[in-house]
DRENPA-3360 file (N, C-alpha, C; in nm, 2 decimals, always signed):
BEGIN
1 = XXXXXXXX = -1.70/-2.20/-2.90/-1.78/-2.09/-2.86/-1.69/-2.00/-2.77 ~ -1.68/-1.84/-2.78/-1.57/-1.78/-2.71/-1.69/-1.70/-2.64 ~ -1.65/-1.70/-2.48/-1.73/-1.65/-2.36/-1.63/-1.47/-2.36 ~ -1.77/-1.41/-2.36/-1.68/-1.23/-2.36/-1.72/-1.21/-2.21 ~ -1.66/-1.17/-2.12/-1.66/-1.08/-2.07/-1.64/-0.93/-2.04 ~ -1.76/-0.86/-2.01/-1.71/-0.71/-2.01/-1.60/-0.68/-1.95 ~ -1.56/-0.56/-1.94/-1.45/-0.51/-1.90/-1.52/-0.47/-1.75 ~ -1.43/-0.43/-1.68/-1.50/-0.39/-1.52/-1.43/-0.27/-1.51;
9 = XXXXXXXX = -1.50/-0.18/-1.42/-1.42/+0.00/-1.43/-1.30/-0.04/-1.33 ~ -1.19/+0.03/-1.34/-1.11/+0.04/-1.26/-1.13/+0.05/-1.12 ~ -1.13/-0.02/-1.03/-1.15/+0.00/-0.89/-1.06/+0.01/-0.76 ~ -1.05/+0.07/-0.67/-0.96/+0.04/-0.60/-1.00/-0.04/-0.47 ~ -0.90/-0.12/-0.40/-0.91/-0.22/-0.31/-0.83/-0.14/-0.17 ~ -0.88/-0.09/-0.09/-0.85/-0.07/+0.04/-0.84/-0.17/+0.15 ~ -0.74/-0.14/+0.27/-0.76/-0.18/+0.37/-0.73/-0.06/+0.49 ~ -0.64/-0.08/+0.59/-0.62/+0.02/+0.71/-0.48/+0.09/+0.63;
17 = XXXXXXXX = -0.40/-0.04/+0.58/-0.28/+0.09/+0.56/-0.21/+0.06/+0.42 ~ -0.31/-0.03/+0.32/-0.26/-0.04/+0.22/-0.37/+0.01/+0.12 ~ -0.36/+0.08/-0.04/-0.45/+0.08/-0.14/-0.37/-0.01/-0.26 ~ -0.45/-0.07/-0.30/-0.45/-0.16/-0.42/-0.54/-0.07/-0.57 ~ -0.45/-0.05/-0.68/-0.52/+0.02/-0.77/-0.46/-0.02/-0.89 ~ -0.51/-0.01/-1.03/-0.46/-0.05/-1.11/-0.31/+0.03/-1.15 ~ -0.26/-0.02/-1.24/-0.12/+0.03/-1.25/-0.17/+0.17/-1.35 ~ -0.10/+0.29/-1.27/-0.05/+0.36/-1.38/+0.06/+0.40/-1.42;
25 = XXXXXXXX = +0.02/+0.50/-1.51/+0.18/+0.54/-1.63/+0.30/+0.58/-1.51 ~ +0.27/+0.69/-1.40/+0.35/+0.76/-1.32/+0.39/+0.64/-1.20 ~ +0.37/+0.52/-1.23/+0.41/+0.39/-1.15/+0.55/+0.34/-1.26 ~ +0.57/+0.40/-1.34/+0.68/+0.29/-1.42/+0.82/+0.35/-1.38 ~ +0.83/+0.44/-1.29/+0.99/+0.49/-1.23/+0.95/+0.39/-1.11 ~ +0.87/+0.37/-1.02/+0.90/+0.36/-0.87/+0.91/+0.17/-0.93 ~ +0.81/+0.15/-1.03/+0.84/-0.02/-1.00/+0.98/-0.05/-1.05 ~ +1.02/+0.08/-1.17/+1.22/+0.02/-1.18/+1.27/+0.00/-1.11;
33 = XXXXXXXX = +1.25/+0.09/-0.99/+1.33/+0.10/-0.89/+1.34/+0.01/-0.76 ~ +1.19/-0.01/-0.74/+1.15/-0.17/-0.68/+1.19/-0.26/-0.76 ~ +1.18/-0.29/-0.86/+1.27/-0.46/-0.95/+1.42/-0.44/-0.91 ~ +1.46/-0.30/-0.95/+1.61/-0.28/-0.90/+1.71/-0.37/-0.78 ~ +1.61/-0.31/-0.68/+1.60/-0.34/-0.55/+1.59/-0.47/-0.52 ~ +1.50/-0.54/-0.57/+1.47/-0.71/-0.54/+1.51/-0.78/-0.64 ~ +1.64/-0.73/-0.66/+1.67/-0.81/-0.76/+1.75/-1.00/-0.72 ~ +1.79/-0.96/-0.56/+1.82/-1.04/-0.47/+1.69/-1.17/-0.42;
41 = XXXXXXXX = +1.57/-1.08/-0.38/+1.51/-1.16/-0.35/+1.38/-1.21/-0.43 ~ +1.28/-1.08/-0.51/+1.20/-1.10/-0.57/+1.22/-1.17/-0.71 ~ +1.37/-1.18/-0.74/+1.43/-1.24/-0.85/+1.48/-1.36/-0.83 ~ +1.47/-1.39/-0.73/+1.49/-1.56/-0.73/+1.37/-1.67/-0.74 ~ +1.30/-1.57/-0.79/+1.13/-1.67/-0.83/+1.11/-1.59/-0.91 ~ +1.09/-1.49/-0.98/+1.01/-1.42/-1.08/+1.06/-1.42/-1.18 ~ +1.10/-1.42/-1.29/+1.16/-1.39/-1.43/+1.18/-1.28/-1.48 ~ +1.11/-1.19/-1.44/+1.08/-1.01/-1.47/+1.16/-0.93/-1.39;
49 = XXXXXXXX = +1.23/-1.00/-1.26/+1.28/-0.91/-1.24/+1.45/-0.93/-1.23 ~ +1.51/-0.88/-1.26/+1.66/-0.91/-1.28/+1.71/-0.81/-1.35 ~ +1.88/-0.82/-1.36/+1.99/-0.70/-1.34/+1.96/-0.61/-1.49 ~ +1.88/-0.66/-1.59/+1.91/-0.57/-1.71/+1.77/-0.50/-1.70 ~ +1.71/-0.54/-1.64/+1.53/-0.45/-1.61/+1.55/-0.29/-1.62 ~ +1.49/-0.27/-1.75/+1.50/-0.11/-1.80/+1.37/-0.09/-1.73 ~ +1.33/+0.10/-1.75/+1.24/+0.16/-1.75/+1.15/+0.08/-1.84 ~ +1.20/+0.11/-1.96/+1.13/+0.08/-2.06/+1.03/-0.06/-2.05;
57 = XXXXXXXX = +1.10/-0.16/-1.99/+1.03/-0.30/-1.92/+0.89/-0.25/-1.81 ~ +0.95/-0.13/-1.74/+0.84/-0.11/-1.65/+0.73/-0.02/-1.69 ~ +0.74/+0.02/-1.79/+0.68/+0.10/-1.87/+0.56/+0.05/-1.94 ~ +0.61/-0.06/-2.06/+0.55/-0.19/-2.08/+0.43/-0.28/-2.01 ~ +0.49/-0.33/-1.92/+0.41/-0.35/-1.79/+0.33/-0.31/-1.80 ~ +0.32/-0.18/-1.73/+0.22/-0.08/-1.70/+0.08/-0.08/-1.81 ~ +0.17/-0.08/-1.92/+0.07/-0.07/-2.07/+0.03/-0.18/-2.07 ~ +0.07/-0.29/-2.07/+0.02/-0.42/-2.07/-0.10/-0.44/-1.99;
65 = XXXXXXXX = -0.11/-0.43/-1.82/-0.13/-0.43/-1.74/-0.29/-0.35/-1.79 ~ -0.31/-0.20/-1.81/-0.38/-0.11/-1.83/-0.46/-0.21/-1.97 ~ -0.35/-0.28/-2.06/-0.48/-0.37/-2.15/-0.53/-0.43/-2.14 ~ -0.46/-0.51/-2.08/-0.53/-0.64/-2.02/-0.66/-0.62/-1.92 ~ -0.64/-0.52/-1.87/-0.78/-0.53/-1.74/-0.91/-0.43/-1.83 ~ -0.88/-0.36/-1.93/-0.97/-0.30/-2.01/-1.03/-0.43/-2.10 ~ -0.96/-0.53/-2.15/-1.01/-0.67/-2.21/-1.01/-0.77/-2.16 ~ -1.02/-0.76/-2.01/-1.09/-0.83/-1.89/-0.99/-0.97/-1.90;
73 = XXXXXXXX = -0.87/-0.98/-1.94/-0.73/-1.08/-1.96/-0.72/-1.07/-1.78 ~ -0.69/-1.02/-1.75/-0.60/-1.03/-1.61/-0.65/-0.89/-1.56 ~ -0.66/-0.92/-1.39/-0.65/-0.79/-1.34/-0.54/-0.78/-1.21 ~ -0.47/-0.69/-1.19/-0.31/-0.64/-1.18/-0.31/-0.53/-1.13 ~ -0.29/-0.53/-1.00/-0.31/-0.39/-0.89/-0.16/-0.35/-0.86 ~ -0.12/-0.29/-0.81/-0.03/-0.21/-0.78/-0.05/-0.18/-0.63 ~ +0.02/-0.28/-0.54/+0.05/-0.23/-0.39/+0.08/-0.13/-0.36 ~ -0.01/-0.03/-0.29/+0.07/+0.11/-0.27/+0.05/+0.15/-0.11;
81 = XXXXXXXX = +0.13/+0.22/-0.05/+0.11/+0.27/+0.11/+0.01/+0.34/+0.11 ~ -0.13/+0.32/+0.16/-0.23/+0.41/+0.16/-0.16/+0.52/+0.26 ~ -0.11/+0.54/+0.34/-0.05/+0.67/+0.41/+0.03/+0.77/+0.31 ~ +0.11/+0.74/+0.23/+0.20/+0.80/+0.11/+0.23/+0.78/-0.03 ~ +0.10/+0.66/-0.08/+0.12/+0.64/-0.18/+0.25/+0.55/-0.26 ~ +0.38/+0.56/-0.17/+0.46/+0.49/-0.24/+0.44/+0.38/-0.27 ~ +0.48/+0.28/-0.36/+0.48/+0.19/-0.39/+0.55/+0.03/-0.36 ~ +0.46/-0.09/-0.31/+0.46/-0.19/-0.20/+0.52/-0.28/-0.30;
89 = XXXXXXXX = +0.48/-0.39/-0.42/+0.47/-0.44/-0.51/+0.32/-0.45/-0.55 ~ +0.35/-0.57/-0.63/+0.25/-0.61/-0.70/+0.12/-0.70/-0.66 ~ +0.00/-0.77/-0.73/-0.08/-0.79/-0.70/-0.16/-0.83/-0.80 ~ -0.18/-0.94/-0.83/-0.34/-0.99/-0.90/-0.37/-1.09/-0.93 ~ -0.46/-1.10/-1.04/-0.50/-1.25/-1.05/-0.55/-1.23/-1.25 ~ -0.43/-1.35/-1.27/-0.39/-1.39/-1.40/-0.38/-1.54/-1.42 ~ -0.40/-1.58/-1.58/-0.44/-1.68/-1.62/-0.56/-1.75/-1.57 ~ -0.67/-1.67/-1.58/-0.78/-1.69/-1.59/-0.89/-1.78/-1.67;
97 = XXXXXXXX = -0.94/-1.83/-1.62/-1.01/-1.97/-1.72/-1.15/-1.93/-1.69 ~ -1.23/-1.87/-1.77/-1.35/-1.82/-1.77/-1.45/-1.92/-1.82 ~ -1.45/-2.03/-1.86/-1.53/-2.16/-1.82/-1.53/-2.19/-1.73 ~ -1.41/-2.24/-1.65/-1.46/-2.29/-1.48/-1.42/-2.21/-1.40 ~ -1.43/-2.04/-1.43/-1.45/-1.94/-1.35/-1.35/-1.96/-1.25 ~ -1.20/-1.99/-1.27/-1.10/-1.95/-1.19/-0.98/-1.88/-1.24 ~ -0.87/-1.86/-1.16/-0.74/-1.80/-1.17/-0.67/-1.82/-1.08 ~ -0.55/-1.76/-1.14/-0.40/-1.74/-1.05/-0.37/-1.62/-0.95;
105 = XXXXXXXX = -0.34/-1.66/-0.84/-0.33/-1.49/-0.77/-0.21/-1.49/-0.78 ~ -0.09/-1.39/-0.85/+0.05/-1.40/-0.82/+0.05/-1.23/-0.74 ~ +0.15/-1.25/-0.66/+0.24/-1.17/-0.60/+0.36/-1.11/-0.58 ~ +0.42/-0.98/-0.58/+0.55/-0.97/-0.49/+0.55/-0.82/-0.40 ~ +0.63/-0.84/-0.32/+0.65/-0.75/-0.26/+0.82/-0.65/-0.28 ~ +0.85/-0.54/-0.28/+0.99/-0.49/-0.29/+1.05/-0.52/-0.15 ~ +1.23/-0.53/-0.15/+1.24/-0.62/-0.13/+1.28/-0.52/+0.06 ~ +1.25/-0.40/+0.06/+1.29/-0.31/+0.15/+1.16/-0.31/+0.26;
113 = XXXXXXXX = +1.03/-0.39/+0.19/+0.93/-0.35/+0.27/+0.84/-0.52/+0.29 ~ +0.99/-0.60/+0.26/+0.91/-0.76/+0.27/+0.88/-0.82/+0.43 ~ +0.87/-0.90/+0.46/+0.83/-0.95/+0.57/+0.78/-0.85/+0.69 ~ +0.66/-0.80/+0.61/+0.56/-0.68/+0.67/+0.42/-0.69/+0.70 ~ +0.42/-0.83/+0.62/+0.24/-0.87/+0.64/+0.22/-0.82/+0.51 ~ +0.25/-0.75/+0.41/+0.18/-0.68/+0.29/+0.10/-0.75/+0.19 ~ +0.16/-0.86/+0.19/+0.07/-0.95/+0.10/-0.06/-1.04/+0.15 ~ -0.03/-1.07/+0.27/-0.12/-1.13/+0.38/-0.19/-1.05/+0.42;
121 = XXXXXXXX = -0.19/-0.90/+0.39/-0.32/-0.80/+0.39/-0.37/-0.83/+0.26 ~ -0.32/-0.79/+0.17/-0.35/-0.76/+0.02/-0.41/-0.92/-0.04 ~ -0.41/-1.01/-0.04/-0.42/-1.09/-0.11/-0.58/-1.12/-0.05 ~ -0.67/-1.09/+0.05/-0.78/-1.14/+0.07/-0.88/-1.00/+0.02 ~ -0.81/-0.89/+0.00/-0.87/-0.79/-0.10/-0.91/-0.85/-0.20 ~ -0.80/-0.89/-0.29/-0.80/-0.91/-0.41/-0.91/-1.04/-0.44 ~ -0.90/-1.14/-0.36/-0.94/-1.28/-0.36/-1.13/-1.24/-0.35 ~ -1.12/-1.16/-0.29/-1.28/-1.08/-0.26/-1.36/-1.05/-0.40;
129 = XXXXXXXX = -1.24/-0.95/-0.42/-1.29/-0.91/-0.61/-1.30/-1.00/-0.68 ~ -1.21/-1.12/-0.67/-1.21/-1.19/-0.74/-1.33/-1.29/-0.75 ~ -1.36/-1.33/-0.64/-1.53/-1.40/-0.59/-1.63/-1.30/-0.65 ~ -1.66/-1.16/-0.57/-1.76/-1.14/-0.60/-1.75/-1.02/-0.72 ~ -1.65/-0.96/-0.80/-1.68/-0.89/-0.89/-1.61/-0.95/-1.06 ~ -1.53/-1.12/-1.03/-1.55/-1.16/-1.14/-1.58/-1.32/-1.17 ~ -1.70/-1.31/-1.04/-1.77/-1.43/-1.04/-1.69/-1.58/-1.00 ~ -1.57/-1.57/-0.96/-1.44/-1.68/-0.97/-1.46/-1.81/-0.86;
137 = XXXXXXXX = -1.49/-1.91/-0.88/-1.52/-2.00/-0.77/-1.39/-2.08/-0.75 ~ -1.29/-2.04/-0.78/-1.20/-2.06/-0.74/-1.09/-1.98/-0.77 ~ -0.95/-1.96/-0.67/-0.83/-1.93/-0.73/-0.68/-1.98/-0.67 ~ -0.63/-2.03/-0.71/-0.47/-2.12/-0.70/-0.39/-2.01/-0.70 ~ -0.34/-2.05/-0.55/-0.18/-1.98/-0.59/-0.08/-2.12/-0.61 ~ +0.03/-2.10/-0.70/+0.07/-2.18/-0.72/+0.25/-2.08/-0.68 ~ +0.33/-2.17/-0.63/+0.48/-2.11/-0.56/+0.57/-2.25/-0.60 ~ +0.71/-2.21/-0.64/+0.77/-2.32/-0.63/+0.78/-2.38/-0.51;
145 = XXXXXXXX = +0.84/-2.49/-0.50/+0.85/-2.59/-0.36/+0.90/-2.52/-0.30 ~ +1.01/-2.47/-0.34/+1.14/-2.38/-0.18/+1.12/-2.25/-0.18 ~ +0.97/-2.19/-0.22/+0.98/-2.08/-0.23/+0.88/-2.01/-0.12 ~ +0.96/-2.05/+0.03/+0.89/-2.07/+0.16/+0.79/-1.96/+0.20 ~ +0.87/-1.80/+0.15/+0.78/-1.69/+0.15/+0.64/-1.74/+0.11 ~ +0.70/-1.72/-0.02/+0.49/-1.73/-0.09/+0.42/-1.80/-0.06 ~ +0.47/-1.95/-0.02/+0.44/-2.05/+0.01/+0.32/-2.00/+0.19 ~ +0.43/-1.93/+0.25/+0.37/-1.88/+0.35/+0.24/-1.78/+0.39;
153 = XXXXXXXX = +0.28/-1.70/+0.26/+0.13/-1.56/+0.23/+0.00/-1.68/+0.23 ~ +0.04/-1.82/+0.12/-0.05/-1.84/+0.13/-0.16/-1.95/+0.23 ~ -0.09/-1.98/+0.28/-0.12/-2.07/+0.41/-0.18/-1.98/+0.51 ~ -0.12/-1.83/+0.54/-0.16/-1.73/+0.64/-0.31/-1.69/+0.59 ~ -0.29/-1.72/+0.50/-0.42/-1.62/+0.42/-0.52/-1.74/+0.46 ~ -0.53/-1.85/+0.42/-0.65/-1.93/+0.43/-0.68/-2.00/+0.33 ~ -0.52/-2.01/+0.22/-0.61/-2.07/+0.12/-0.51/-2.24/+0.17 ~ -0.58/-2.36/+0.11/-0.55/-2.44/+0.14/-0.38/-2.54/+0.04;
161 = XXXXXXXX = -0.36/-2.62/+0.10/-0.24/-2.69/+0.03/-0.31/-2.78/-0.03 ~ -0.31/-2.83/-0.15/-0.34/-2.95/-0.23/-0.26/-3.04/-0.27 ~ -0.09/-2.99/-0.30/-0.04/-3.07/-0.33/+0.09/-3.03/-0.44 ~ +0.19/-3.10/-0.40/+0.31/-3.08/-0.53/+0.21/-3.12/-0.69 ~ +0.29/-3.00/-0.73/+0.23/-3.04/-0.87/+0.40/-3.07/-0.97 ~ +0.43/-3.18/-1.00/+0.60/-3.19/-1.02/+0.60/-3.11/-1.19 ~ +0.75/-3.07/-1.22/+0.78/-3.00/-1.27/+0.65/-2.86/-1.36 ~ +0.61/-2.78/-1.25/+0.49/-2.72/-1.31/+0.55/-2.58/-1.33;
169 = XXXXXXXX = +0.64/-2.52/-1.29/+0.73/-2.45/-1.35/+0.87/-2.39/-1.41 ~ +0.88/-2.33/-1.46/+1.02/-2.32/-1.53/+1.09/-2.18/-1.50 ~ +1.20/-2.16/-1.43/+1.23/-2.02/-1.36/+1.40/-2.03/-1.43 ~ +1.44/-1.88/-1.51/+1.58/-1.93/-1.53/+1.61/-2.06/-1.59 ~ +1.58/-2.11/-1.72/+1.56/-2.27/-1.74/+1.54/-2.36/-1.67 ~ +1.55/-2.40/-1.53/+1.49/-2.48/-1.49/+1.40/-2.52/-1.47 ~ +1.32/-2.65/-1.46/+1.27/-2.71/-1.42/+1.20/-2.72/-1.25 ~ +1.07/-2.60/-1.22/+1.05/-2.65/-1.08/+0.94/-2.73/-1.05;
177 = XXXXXXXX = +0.95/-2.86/-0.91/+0.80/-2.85/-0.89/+0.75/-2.76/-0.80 ~ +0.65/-2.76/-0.81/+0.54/-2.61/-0.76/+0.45/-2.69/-0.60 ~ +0.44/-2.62/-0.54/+0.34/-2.61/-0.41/+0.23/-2.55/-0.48 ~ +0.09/-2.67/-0.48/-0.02/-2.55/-0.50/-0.12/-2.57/-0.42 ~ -0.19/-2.43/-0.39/-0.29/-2.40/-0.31/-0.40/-2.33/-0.32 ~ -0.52/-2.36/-0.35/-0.70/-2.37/-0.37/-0.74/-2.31/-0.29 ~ -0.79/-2.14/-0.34/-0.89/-2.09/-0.26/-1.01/-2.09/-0.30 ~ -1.09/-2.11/-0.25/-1.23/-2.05/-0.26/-1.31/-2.00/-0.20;
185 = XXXXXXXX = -1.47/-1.96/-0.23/-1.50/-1.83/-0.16/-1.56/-1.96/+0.01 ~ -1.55/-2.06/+0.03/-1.61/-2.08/+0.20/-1.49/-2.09/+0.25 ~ -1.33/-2.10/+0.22/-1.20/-2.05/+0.25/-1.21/-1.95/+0.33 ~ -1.23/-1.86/+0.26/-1.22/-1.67/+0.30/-1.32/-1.66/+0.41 ~ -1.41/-1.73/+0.34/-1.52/-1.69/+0.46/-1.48/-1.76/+0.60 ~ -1.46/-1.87/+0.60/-1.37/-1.92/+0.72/-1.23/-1.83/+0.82 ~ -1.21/-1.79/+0.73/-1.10/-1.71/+0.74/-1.15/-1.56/+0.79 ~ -1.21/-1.53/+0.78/-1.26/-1.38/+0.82/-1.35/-1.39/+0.96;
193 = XX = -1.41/-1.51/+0.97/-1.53/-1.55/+1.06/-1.41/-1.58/+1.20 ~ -1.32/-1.62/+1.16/-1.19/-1.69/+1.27/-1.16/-1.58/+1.35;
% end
């Protein structure tokens, strides 16, 4: 039996000095230029971003991105400086399991505007939406073991450690085990009430 979900209108996710919005087309120069950029740091966990990353790749994206959240697959915001609109990184929640109503929150930040708080703003936006506008009773971030950043957004945020999960992903052919960590919505709520 296949469970449909509607699509949800485009929304944007505010805070004091960040907007979160879906990706658009006039975003596919500034994220080249951000993958460019982190190719040092955001590239030593992510697979997407590294030295041959065309426009055309960010372009893609974008389109992908714009499908997927019209066929309710994944939704995929775009970090932007609410003061000037430039662009922060990324943002959302993918691989989604609409039987037991959860997902993945993945992240990055470029690599000029990292250790800013940006994600540890952004990520209890998103976690919000994700509770209350696609019903989610849970969502996992999952980080390799030595991958102390992410590992750190998500501990600051509120969501909790559960446990090595051994070889759960594969980065550059290897083999990693993964840190993973379980939000849910009396998490946040704890976390906001604090």
């Amino acid at each position: 039996m296949a469970i449909t979900v509607p699509p949800l209108p485009v929304r944007e996710l505010r805070s004091p000095r960040l907007c979160l919005r879906g990706w658009q087309e006039a975003d596919a120069i500034p994220l080249y230029e951000a993958a460019l950029e982190s190719i040092d740091t955001v590239g030593a966990w992510l697979p997407w971003c590294h030295a041959r990353y065309a426009l055309a790749d960010a372009q893609a994206w974008v389109a992908h991105c714009q499908a997927a959240w019209r066929q309710g697959e994944h939704y995929t915001f775009a970090i932007t400086d609410a003061s000037d609109g430039s662009l922060l990184g990324g943002i959302g929640l993918n691989q989604r399991n609409l039987l037991h109503r959860s997902a993945n929150l993945g992240y990055w930040v470029r690599q000029s505007r990292q250790r800013q708080g940006i994600v540890t703003e952004a990520a209890p936006l998103v976690a919000c939406f994700g509770f209350d506008a696609l019903e989610l009773v849970r969502i996992e971030i999952v980080a390799a073991h030595d991958n102390r950043a992410s590992r750190g957004v998500a501990e600051r945020c509120g969501a909790r450690f559960e446990g090595i999960s051994r070889q759960r992903l594969v980065h550059a052919g290897r083999v990693l085990d993964a840190a993973v960590y379980g939000w849910i919505p009396a998490d946040l709520e704890r976390a906001s009430a604090g």
